[in-house]
N, C-alpha and C positions, 0 to 999 in steps of 0.2 A: 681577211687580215684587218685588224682595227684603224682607223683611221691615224691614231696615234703615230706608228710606225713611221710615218712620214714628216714626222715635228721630234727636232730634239730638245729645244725650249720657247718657252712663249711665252707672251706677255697677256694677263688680266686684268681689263679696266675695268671697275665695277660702278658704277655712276649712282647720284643721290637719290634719285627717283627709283634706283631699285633696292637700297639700302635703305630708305627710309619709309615709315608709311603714310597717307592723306594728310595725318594732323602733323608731319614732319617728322616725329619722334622715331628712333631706328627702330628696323623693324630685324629683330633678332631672331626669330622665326630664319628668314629669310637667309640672314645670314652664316645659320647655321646651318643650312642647306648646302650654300655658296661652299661651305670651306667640307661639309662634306665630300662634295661632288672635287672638289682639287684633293683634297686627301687621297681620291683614289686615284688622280691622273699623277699622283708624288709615286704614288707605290708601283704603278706601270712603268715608274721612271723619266719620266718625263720632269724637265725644270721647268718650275712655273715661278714666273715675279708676278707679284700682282698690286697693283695700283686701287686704293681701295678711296674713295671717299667716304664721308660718314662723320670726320671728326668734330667738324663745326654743327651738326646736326646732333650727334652726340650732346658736344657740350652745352647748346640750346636746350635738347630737355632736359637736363639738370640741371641748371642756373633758373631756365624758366625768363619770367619778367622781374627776380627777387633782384636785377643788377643796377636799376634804377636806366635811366636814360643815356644811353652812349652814341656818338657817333660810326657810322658802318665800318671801319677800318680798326676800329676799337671793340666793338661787339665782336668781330672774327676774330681776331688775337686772342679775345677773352673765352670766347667757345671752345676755339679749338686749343688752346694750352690747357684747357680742363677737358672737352671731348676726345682729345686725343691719346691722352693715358685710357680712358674707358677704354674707344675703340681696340686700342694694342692688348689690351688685356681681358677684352674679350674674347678676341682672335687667339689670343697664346693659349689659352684655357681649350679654346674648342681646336685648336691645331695641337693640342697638346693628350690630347684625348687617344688623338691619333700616334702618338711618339714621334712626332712631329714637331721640330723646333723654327718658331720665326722670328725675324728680326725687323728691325722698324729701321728704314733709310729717309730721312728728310731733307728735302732739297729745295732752294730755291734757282728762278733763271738765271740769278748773278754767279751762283756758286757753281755755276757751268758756263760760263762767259767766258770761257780761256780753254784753251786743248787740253793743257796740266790738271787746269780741277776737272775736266769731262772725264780725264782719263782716271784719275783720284777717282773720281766717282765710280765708274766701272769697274773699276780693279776693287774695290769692296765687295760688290755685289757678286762681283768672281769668286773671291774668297767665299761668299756664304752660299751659295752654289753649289763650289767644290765640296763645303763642310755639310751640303744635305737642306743647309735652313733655305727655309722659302723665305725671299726677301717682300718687304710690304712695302711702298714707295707711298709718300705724300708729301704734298707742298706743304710745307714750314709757315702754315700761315701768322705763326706769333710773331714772324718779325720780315716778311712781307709785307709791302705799302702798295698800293695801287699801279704804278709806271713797275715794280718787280714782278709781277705775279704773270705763271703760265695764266694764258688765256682762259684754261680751264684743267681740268685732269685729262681729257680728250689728248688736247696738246702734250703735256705731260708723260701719258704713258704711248705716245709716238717718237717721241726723243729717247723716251726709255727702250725701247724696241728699235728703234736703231742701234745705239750706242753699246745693245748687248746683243747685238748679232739674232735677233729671234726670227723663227721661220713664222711665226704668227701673230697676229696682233687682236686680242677676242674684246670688242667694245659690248658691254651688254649694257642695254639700254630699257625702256620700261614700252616701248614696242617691239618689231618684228625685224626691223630693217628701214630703207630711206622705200617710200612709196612715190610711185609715179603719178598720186596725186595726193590730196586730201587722206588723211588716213581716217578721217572719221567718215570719208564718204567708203560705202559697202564697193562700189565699183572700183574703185583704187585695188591695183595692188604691187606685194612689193618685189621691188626692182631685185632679183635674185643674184645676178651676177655680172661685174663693172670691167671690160675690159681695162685697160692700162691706157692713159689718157683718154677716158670717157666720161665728160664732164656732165655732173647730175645739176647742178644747178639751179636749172630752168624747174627742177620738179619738188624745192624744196621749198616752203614756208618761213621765213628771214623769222616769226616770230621765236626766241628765246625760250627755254622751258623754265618751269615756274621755279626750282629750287635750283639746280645747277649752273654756272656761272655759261655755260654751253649749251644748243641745242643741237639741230641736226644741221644746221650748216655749220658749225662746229667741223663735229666727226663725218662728214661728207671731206672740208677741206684737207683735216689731218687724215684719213683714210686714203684718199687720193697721194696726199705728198710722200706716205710712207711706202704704197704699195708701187710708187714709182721707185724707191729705192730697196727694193727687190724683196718683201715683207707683205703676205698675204694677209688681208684684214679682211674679220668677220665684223658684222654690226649685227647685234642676237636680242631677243626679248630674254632678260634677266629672272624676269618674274615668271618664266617659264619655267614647270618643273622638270629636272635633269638635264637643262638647255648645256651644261659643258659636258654630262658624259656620253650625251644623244652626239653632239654635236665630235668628239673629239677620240670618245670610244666604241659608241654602238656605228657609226656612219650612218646615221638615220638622215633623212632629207627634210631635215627641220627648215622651215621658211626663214631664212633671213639672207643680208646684204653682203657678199662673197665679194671683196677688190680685187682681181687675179692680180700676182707681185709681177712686173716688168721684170721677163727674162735676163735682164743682164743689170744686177744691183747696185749701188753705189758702193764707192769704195771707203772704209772706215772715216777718213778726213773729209771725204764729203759729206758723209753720212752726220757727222759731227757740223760742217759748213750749212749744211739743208738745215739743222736745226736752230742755226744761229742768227736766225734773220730779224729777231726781236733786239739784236745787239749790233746792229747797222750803224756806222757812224758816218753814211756818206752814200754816194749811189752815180755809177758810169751811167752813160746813155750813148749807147751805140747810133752809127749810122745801118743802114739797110746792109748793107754786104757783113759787116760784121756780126750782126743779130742773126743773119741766114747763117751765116760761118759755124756761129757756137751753138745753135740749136740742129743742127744737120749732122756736128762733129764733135765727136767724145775729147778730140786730142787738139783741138782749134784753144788757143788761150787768145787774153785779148791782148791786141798792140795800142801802140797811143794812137797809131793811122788811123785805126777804125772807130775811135771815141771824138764822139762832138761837144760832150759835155762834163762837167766833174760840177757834184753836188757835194756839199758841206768842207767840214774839214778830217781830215782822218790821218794817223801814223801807221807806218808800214806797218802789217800784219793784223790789222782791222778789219772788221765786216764791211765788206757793202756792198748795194742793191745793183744788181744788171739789170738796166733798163732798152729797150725797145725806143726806136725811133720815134713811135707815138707815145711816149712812157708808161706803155705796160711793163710788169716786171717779168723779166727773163730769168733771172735764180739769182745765187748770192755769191760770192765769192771774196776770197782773203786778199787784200792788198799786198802787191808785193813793192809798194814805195809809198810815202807820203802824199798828202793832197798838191802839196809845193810842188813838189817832184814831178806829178800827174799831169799839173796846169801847164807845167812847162812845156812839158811833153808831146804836150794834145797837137794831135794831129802830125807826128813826125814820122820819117820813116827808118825802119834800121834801128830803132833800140827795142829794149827788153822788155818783154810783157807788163803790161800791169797787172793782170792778174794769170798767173800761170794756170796752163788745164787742170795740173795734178788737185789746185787749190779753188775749182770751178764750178760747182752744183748749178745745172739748168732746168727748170725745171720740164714736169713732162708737158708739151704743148699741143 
């Protein structure tokens, strides 16, 4: 039986370094490999979103150096509002080949900052779903500034994998997986498969990869936060030939970094909450019983008794950070009163949560 069988939709990140080649310029070759190899996981039936970078890299080699001198926030705008029609219409031609229809979703963090646009956002991508089309997700870099921007597409297509209920999460990257050591060194090698709260950290290299805004502590961090909310994530070498139908249809034992998803997954409004931690306007700090309380218990919310501290200022139904006695952060959760309301609060006993369990994401520890 195909591997398939076991996924009813999934999400595809496809990162710069496997879209593009040495001198930057996309490498189309490549790409049309990529959308061969989903063409045929479309026809098995399987829904695929795929999260594509490429646009800014696109519109780099077209423009070239003919733009005269701009600043970084202004050359990205400039690329990708000309890169990004190419890309789309690359794609539609070669998914078109196929009788295959896609569609372009662009998004940025703000325009998911609220339940209502998360949910807006979702319910599109439902529609083109139910309608067959493979949707293509990318950050909206023309009018993204620096404080807006996912951290990278890593981040990006983990929000999108949540927010759309996928049983998988396929990061392809221009390696094999995260390595237990040096990947240039021949004795290395890679880390196969991540239990659920199995922190790789200690084995990654903090250095950045050269084109994409992410490297592997990146997709180590979003790999980890997604597969705790019950979403099984590969991390695969891209520039592997047939890496998604070895991997998705043949069940070949391709080398790469497997997150097994924590058996009991988060629930849609957490799922939505885990994603929201870039939109924090504020952050509790538990005492010791409290921190034990909400990491031990799915149904523990927090009361004012067990808060020593209240950080910034926030209105009821706002983001903010649970923190840890020593202030590490515990997960994120939705206020359910103002910062006013909180300080008043702190440390009483006998009133009503401040942040209820239903509205609690902890994460895994």
């Amino acid at each position: 039986m195909s591997v398939i069988k076991k996924y009813r939709r999934i999400v595809i990140k496809i990162g710069s370094n496997v879209l593009t080649r040495d001198d930057g310029r996309p490498d189309t070759t490549r790409i049309s490999a990529l959308v061969d190899q989903i063409a045929r996981l479309h026809r098995e039936g399987l829904e695929v979103i795929l999260v594509s970078s490429g646009a800014v890299a696109s519109g780099r080699g077209m423009l070239g150096t003919h733009v005269g001198r701009l600043d970084p926030v202004s050359a990205r705008q400039l690329f990708s509002a000309v890169g990004q029609v190419k890309l789309l219409n690359r794609y539609y031609d070669l998914f078109n080949d196929y009788g295959i229809i896609c569609g372009q979703v662009l998004t940025t963090r703000e325009s998911l900052s609220t339940r209502r646009q998360y949910l807006n956002q979702r319910n599109c991508m439902e529609t083109m779903l139910a309608a067959g089309v493979v949707p293509i997700v990318n950050e909206n870099d023309t009018i993204s500034v620096t404080e807006l921007m996912f951290t990278d597409n890593d981040e990006l297509s983990g929000l999108v994998a949540a927010m759309m209920d996928a049983e998988a999460l396929i990061i392809l990257s221009n390696i094999d997986g995260i390595y237990d050591g040096s990947p240039a060194d021949p004795a290395s090698q890679v880390i196969r498969r991540v239990e659920p709260g199995r922190d790789l950290s200690q084995y990654i290299d903090p250095v950045r990869s050269s084109r994409g805004r992410g490297g592997m502590v990146s997709k180590n961090r979003i790999a980890s936060r997604v597969a705790g909310e019950g979403i099984e994530v590969i991390i695969a070498n891209g520039r592997r030939d047939g890496i998604l139908t070895d991997l998705l249809l043949e069940g070949r034992d391709i080398v790469c970094t497997r997150f097994e998803a924590a058996p009991h997954g988060a629930s849609g409004v957490k799922r939505w909450i885990a994603s929201s931690e870039g939109f924090a306007k504020g952050a509790l700090q538990l005492d010791a019983g409290a921190a034990e309380a909400v990491t031990r218990s799915k149904a523990a919310s927090i009361l004012p008794v067990g808060v020593t501290r209240i950080e910034g200022d926030f209105e009821r139904d706002d983001i903010v950070r649970i923190l840890a006695p020593d202030g590490r952060q515990l997960g994120i959760g939705r206020a359910a009163c103002d910062s006013r309301t909180a300080r008043e609060s702190l440390g009483l006993k006998g009133l009503k949560p401040l942040v209820h369990c239903d509205y609690l994401y902890i994460e895994q520890q």
